[in-house]
matplotlib code that plots the C-alpha trace (Angstrom):
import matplotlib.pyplot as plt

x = [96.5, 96.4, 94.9, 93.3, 91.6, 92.4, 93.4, 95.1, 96.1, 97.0, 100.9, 103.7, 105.8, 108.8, 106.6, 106.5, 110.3, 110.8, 108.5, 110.2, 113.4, 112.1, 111.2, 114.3, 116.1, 113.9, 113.8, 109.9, 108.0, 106.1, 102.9, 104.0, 104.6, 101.5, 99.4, 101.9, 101.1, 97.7, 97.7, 99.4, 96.5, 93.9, 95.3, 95.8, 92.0, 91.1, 92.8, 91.5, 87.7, 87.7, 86.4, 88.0, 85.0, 85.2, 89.2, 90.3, 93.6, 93.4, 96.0, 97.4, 98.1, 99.6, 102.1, 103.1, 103.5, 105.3, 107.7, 108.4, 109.0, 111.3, 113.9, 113.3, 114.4, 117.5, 118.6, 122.3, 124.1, 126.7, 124.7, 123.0, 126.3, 127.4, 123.8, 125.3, 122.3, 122.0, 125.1, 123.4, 123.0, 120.5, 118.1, 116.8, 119.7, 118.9, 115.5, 112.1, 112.3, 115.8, 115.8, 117.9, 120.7, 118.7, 119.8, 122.9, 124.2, 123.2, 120.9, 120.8, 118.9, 115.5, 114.3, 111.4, 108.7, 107.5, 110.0, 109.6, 106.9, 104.3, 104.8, 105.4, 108.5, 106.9, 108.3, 107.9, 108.8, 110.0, 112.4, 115.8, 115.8, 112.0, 110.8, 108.9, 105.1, 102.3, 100.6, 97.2, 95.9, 98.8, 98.2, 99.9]
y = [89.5, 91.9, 90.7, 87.7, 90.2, 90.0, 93.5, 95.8, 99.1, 101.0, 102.8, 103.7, 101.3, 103.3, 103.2, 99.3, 99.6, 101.5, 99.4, 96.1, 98.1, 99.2, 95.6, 94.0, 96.4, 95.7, 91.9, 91.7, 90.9, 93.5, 92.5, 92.5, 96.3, 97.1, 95.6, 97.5, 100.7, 99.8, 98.8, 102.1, 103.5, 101.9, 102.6, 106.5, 106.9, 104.9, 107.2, 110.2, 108.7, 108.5, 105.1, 104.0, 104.9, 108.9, 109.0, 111.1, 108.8, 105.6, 102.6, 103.7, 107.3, 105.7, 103.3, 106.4, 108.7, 105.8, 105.6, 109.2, 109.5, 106.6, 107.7, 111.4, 110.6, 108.3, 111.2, 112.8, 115.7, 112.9, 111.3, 115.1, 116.0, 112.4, 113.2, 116.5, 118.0, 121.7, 122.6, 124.3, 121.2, 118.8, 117.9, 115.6, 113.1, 109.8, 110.0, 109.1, 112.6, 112.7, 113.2, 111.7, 113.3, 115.2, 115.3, 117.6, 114.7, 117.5, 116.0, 118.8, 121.1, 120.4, 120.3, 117.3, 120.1, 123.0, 124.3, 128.2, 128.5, 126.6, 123.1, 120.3, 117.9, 115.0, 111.3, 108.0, 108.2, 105.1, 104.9, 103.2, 99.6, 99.2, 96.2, 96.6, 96.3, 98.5, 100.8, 98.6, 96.8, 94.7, 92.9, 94.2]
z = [112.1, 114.8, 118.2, 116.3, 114.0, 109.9, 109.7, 106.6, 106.0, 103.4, 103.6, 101.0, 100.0, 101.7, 105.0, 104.4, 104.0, 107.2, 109.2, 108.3, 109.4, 112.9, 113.2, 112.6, 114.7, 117.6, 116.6, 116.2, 113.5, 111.7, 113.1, 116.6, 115.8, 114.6, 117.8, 120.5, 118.1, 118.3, 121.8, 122.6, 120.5, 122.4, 125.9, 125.2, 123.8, 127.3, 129.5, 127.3, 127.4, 123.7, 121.9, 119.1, 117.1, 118.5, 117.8, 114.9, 114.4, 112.7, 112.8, 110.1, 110.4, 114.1, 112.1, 110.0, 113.1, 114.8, 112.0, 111.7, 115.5, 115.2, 113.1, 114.3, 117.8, 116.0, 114.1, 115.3, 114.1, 112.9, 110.9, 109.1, 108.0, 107.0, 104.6, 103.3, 105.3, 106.1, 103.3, 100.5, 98.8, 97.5, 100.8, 98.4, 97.4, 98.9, 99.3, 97.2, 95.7, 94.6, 90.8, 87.9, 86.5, 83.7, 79.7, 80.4, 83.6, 86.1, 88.8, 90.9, 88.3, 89.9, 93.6, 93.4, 94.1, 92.1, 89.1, 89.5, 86.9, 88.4, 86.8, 89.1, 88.2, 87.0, 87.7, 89.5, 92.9, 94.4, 97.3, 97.4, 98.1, 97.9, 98.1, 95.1, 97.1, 96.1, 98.1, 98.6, 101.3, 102.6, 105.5, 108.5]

ax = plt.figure().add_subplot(projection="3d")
ax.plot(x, y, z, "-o")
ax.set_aspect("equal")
plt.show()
């Protein structure tokens, strides 16, 4: 429920993950997010003289920006090289994308996108620690 209004959107279930984060660390609740995003949301479009029904952002590509900017303006230098960011290795490790070691142990013999000859890697992509939800219409 956001503003007294049964509302859902639709986000990855690593977005779900990160949101719950954001909310603990700021010690609010998930849907108390949401309605400051969307309250942010609604404010901008009035100062800008756009309805909701003229934007071109919807609550949840705001929720996924929000998250993104989150984290972004958390990120440190520290914490990159604590990642092995920016070494010549695997960008990948630690994420979604990061691939299992493959029939000879190696994991680092693909890169999660395209192979080189125009065949994508093909796998489930599930990020660590998910809390197992789907991707459908989970109320916010």
């Amino acid at each position: 429920m956001l503003d007294g209004h049964r509302t859902s959107m639709r986000l990855e279930p690593s977005m779900w993950t990160a949101l719950e984060e954001i909310a603990g660390r700021e010690r609010m609740s998930v849907n108390d997010v949401c309605s400051r995003i969307k309250n942010r949301l609604e404010e901008q479009n009035r100062r800008k003289g756009t309805t909701a029904d003229s934007s071109d952002v919807t609550l949840t590509s705001a929720v996924r920006t929000f998250i993104v900017s989150y984290f972004r303006n958390a990120q440190t230098e520290d914490g990159h090289s604590r990642a092995g960011h920016g070494r010549g290795g695997d960008p990948f490790v630690g994420t979604p994308f990061e691939l299992p070691p493959d029939d000879d142990g190696d994991a680092s013999s693909g890169t999660g996108g395209p192979t080189g000859n125009g065949s994508e890697v093909s796998g489930s992509i599930k990020p660590p620690g998910s809390s197992g939800r789907a991707a459908t219409g989970l109320e916010a």
